[in-house]
C-alpha positions as CSV (number, residue, x, y, z in Angstrom):
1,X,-88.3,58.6,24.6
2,X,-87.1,56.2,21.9
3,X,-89.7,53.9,22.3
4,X,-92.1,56.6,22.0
5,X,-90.9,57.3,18.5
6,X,-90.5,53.4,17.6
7,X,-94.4,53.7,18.7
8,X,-95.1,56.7,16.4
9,X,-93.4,55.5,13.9
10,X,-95.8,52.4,13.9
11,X,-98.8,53.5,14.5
12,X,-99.7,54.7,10.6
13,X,-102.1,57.1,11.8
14,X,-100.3,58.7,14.2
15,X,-97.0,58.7,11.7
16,X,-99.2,60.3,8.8
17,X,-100.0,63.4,11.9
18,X,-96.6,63.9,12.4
19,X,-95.3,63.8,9.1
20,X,-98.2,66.3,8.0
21,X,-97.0,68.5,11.2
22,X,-93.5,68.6,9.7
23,X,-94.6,69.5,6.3
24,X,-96.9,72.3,7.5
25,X,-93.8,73.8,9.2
26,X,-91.5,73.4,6.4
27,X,-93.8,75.5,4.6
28,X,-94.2,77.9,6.9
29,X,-90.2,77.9,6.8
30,X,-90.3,78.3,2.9
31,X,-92.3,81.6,3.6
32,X,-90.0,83.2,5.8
33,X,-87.2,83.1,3.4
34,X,-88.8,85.0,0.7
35,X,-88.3,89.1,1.5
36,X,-91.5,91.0,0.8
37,X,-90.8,92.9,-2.9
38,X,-89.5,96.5,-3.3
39,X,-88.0,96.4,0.3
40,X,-83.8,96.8,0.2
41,X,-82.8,93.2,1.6
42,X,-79.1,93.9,1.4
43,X,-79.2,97.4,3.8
44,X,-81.7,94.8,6.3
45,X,-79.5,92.7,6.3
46,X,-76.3,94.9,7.5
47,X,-78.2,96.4,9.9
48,X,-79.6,93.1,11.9
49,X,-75.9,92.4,11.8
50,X,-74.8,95.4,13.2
51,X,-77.9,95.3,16.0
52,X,-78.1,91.2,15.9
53,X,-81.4,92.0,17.0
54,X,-81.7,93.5,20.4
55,X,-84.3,96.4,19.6
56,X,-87.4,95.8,21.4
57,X,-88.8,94.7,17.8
58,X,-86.3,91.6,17.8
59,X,-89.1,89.7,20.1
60,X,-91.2,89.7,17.4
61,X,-88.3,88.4,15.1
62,X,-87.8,85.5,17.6
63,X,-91.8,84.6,17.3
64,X,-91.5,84.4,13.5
65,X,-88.2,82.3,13.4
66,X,-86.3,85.4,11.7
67,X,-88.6,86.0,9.0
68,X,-88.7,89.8,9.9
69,X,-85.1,90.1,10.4
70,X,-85.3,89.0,6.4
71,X,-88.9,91.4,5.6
72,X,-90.0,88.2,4.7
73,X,-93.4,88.0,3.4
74,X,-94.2,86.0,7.1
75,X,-92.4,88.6,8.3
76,X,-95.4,89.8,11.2
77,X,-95.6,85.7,12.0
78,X,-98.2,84.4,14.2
79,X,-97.9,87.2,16.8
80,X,-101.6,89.0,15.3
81,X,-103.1,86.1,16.1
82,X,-101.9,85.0,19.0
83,X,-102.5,89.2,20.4
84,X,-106.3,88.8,19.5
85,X,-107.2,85.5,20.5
86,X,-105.6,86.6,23.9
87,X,-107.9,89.6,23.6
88,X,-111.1,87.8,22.1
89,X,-111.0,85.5,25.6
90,X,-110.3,88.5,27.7
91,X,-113.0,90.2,26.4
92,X,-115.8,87.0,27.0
93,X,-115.9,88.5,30.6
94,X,-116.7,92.3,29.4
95,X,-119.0,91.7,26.9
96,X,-121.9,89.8,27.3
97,X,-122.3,88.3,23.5
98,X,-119.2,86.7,23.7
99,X,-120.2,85.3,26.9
100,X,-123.4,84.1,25.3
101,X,-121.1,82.6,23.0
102,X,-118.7,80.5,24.7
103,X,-121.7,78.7,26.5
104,X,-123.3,77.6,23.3
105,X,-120.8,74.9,22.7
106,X,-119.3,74.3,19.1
107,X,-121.7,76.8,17.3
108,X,-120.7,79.8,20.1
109,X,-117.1,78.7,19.3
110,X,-116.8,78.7,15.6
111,X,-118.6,82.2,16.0
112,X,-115.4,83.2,18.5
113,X,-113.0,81.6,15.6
114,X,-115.1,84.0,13.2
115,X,-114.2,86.6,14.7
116,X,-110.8,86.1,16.4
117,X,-109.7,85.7,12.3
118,X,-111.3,89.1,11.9
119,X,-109.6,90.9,14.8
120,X,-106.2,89.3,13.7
121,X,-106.3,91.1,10.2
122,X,-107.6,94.3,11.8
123,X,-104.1,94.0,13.9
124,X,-101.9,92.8,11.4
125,X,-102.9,95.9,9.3
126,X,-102.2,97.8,12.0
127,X,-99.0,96.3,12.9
128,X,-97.6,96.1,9.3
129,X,-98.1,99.7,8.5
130,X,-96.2,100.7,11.8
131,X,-93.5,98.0,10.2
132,X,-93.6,100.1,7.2
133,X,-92.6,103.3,9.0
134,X,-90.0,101.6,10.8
135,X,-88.4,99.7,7.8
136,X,-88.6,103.7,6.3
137,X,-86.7,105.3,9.3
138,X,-84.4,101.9,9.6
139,X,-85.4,102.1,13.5
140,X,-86.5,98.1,13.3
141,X,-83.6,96.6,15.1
142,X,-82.5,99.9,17.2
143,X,-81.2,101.9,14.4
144,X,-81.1,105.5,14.1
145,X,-83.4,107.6,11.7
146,X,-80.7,108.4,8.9
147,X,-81.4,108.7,5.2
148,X,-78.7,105.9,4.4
149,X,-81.0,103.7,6.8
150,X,-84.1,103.8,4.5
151,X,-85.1,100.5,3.9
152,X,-87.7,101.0,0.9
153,X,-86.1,102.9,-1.7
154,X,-89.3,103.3,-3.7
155,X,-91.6,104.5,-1.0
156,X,-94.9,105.6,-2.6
157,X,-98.3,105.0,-2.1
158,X,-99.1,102.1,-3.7
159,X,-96.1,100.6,-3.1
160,X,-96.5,101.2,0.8
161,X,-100.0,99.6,0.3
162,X,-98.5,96.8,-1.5
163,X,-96.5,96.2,1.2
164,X,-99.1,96.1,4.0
165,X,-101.5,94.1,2.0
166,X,-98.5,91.7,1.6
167,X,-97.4,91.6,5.4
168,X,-101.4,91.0,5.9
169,X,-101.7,88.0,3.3
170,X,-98.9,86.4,5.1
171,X,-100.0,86.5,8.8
172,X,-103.7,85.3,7.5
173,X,-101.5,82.5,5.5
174,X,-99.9,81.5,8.5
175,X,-102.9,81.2,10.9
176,X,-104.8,79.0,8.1
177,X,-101.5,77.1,8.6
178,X,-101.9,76.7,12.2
179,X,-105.4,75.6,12.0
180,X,-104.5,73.1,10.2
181,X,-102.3,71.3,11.9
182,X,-104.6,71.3,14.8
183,X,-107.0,70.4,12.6
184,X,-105.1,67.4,10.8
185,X,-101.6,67.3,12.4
186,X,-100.3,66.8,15.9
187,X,-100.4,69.3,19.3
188,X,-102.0,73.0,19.0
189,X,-101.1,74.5,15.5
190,X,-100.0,77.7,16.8
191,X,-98.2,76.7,19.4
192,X,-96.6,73.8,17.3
193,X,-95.5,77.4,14.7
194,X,-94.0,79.0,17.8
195,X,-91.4,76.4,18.7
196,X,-90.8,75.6,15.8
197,X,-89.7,79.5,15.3
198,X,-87.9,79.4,18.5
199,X,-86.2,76.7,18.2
200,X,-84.7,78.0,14.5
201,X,-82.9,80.8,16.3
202,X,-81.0,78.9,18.6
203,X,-78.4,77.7,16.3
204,X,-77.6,81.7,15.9
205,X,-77.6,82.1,19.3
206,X,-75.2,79.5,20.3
207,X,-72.8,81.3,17.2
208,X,-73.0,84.4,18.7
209,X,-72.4,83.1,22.4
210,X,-69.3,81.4,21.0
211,X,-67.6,83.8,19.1
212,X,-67.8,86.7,22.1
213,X,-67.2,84.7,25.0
214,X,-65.9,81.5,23.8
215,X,-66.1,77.9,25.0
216,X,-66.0,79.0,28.7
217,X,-68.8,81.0,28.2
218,X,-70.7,79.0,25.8
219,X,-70.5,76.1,28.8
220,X,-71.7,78.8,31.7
221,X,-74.4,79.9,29.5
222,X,-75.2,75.5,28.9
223,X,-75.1,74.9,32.7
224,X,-77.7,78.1,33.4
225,X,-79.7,76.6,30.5
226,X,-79.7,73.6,32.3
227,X,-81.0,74.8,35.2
228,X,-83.8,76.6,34.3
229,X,-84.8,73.2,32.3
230,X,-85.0,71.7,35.4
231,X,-87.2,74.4,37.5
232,X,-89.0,74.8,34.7
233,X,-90.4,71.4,34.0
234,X,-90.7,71.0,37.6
235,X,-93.0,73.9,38.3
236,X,-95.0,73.1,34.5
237,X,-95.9,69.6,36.1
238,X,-96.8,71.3,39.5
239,X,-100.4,71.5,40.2
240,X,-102.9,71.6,43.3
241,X,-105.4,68.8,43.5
242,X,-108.3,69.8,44.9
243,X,-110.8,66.8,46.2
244,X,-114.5,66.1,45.2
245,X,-116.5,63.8,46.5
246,X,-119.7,62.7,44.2
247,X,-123.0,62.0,47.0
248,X,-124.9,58.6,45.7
249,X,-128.1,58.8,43.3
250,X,-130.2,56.1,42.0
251,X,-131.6,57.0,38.4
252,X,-133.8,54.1,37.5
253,X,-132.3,50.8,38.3
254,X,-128.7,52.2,38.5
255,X,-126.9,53.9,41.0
256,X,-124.5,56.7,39.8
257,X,-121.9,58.8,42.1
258,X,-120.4,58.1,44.9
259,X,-117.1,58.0,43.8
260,X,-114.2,60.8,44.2
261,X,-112.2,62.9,41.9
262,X,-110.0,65.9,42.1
263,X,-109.7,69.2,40.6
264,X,-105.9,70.1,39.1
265,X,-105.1,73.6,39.4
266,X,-101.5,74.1,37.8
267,X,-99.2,76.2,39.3
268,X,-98.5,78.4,36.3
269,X,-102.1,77.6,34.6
270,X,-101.5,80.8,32.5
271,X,-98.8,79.4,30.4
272,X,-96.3,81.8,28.3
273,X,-99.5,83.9,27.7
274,X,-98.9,86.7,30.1
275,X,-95.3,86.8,28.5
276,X,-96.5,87.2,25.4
277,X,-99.5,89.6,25.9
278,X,-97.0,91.9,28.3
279,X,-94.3,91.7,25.0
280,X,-97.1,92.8,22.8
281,X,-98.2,95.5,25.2
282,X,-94.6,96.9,25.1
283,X,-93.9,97.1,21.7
284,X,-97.4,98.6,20.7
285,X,-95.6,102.2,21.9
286,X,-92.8,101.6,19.4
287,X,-94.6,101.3,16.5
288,X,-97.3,104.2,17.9
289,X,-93.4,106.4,18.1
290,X,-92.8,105.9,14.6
291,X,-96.0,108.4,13.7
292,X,-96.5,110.7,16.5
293,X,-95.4,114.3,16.0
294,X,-94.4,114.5,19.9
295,X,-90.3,114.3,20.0
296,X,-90.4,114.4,23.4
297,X,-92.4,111.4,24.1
298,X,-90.6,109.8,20.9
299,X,-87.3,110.3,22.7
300,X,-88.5,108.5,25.6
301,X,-89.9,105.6,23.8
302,X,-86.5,105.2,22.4
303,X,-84.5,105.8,25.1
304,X,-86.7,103.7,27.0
305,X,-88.6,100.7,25.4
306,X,-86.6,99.9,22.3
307,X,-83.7,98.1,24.3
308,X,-84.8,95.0,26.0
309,X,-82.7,95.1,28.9
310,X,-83.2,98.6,29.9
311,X,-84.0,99.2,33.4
312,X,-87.4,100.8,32.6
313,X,-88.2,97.9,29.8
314,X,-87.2,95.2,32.2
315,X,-89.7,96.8,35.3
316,X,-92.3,97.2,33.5
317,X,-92.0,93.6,31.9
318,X,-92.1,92.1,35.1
319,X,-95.1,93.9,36.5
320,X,-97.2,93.5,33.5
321,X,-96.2,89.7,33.0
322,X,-97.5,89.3,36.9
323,X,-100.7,91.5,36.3
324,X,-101.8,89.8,33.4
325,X,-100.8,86.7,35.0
326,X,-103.8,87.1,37.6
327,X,-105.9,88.7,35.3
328,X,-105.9,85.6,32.9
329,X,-106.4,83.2,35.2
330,X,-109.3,85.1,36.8
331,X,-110.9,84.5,33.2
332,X,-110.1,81.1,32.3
333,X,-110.7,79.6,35.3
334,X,-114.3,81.0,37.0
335,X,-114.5,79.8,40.7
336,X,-118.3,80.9,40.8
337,X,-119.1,79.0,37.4
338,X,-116.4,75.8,38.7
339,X,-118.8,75.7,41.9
340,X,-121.7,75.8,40.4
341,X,-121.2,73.0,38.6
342,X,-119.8,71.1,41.2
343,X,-123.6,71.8,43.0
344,X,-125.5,70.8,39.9
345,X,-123.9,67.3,40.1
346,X,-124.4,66.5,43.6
347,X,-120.7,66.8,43.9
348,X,-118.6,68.9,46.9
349,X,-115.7,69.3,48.5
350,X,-114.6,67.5,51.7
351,X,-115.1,70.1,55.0
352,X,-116.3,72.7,52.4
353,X,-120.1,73.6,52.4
354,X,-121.6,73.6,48.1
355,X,-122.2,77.2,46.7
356,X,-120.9,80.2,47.9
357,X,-118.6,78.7,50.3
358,X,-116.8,76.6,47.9
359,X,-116.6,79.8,45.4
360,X,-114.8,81.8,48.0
361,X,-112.5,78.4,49.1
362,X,-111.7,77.8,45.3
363,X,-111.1,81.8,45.3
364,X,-108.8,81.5,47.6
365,X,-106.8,78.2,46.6
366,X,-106.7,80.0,43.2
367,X,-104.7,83.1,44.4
368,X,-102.3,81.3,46.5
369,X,-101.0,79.4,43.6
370,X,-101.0,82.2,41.0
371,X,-98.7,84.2,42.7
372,X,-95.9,82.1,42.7
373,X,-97.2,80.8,39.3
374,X,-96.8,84.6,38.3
375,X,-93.6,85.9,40.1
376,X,-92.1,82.3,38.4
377,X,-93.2,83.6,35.0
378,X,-91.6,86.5,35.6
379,X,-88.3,85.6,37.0
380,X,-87.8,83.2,34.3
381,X,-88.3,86.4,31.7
382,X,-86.3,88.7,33.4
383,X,-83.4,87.3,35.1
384,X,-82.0,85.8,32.4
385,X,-81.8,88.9,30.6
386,X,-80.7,90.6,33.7
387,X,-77.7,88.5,34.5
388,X,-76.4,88.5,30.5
389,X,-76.9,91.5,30.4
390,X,-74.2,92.3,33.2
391,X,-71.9,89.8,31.1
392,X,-72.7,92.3,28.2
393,X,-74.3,89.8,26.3
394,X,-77.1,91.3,24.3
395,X,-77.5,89.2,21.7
396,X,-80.2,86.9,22.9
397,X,-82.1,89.1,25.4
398,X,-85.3,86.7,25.4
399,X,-83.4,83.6,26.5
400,X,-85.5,82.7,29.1
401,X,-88.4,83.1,27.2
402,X,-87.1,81.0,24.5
403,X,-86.6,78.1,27.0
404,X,-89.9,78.5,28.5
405,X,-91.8,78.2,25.3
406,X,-90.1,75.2,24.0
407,X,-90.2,73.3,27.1
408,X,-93.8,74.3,27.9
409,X,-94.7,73.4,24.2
410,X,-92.8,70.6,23.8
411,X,-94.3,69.0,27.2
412,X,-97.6,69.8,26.1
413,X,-97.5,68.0,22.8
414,X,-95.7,64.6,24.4
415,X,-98.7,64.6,26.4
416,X,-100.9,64.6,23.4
417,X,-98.8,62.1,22.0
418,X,-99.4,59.4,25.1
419,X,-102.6,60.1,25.2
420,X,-103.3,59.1,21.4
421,X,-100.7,56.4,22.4
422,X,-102.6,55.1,25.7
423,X,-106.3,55.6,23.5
424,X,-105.0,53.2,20.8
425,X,-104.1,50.5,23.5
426,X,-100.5,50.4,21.7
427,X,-98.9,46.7,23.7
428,X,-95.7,48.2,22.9
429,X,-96.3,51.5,24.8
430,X,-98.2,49.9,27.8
431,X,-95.7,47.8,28.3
């Protein structure tokens, strides 16, 4: 690890990346701290430290490294755009012009960039004005609807609209941000925002752990962080190789094929999306609560979906995080389109016949992974939660989530590291 940084640090191209990568998220830091005008920052704060964050709404807190806790002006984060690019690819299988699309190379995709920006202000309009309502009632960390609780003193029409258009700005600021640190910096920009966000909060959480269990908690809750390191880097590296064999062709002079390769299927090839897409799906009903006249179906949304580690909350978690987990997968990874190709070059896989057969055998290879792949996912999410919860700690209800985003991020962008490394033919990191 430390002669991976001497390396970096070396390397002037690679050095400039990184530094640019750190600047881009000191901005993004700089953002979060300044509160959104005309909203009460003092009453915010003595409510998030009366709730410390364990309404449902608190996940989207932990995805913009506090900035909402603060009505920050990156208050909404990166969550808008990571919903509709989620929803954008989802929807390449449903409608045919995004299909069309995503064959035609760079052109199709800067169209699906195009419009993935447009879908994420659409939502983040969506989502700050439901923000606004909540901020209103004070309900944005599990409060109560009380007159004492109303967060925006002055709230008139064009003030509201100031508001929104504010919240909006700041979420299309951020995703310019991420782009360009793909663009110029190092690792996936939005992913890169994300644990950077995640990361900031565990400082907090470590404080809060401390002072209301002590040091004998603060070392149970280490060792159980420990071990989900481990099983979680374990099953991130895991992966099914599938064989193909490449028959022999002569194209002029030259004879090209014959050689063999394999196809890596990861165990948990969705990533934290499923996680992410099920936590968005969840709190969509809050913010919907905060307008409907229906107090019946209100009350149940609060009773029901605002705390994290409610039972209903915590079941339907779980089975969304494993039915998206399929359903992603299913998309990004076609078995008919994979075989095809495999055909076209003159490639095929050992004891398997080309075309259909090797469709339904990558079919099936496919599903036998993803379930584990999905109830891993899943278990990582939810028994965390479950077991602090019975410790009556509710402070950090999204622990295991925090862990699994850093360490999936984090292993991502080494490996974009050692790659540069390797491509540059650094001695010092061959050695």
């Amino acid at each position: 690890m430390l002669g991976s940084v001497r390396n970096i640090v070396r390397v002037a191209d690679l050095r400039n990346k990184v530094l640019f990568t750190l600047l881009v998220v000191a901005i993004y830091q700089l953002g979060a701290n300044i509160p959104v005008p005309g909203v009460s920052y003092a009453r915010i704060h003595s409510i998030t430290a009366q709730s410390q964050g364990t309404g449902i709404l608190g996940y989207l807190d932990l995805f913009s490294g506090g900035a909402l806790a603060r009505a920050a002006i990156l208050g909404l984060g990166i969550m808008p755009y990571i919903t509709s690019s989620i929803i954008v690819q989802l929807l390449g299988t449903v409608i045919p012009k995004f299909a069309e699309w995503r064959e035609q190379g760079a052109v199709g995709q800067r169209k699906l960039t195009q419009t993935t920006r447009y879908l994420t202000i659409a939502l983040a309009l969506m989502q700050s004005s439901g923000l606004v309502f909540l901020l209103r009632s004070g309900q944005l960390f599990g409060g109560t609807s009380s007159s004492s609780a109303d967060l925006i003193p002055d709230f008139t029409v064009p003030h509201v609209l100031f508001i929104i258009l504010t919240f909006t700005a700041g979420t299309a600021f951020v995703m310019w941000l991420g782009e360009l640190i793909t663009q110029r910096g190092i690792g996936q920009g939005m992913s890169i925002i994300i644990f950077a966000n995640v990361v900031a909060t565990l400082p907090l959480d470590v404080t809060l752990i401390k002072s209301d269990k002590g040091w004998a908690g603060l070392i149970i809750i280490g060792f159980v962080s420990v071990c989900l390191l481990v099983a979680i880097v374990f099953v991130e590296q895991g992966q099914r190789r599938i064989p193909v064999t490449f028959a022999k062709r002569v194209q002029g002079r030259r004879m090209y094929g014959g050689q063999s390769t394999y196809i890596p299927l990861k165990v948990n090839q969705a990533g934290v999306i499923p996680i992410i897409f099920a936590s968005s799906l969840l709190y969509i009903p809050v913010l919907v609560a905060t307008i409907i006249p229906w107090r019946g179906v209100r009350a149940w949304i609060q009773a029901n979906l605002y705390s994290p580690t409610g039972g209903v909350y915590l079941f339907l978690y779980g089975l969304f995080i494993v039915v998206f987990t399929f359903f992603y997968v299913q998309v990004s990874f076609d078995p008919y389109q994979q075989a095809d190709t495999i055909r076209k070059q003159g490639g095929y896989i050992p004891g398997i016949r080309p075309g259909p057969p090797t469709e339904t055998y990558l079919s099936r290879i496919l599903n036998r992974i993803t379930l584990p792949g999905s109830l891993f996912l899943a278990g990582v999410a939810l028994v965390p939660s479950v077991l602090l919860s019975a410790w009556h700690i509710t402070s950090i209800p999204f622990f295991g989530t925090t862990l699994l985003i850093s360490v999936g991020v984090a292993l991502e962008t080494n490996k974009q590291i050692d790659s540069q490394l390797t491509m540059r033919n650094y001695e010092g990191f061959l050695r």
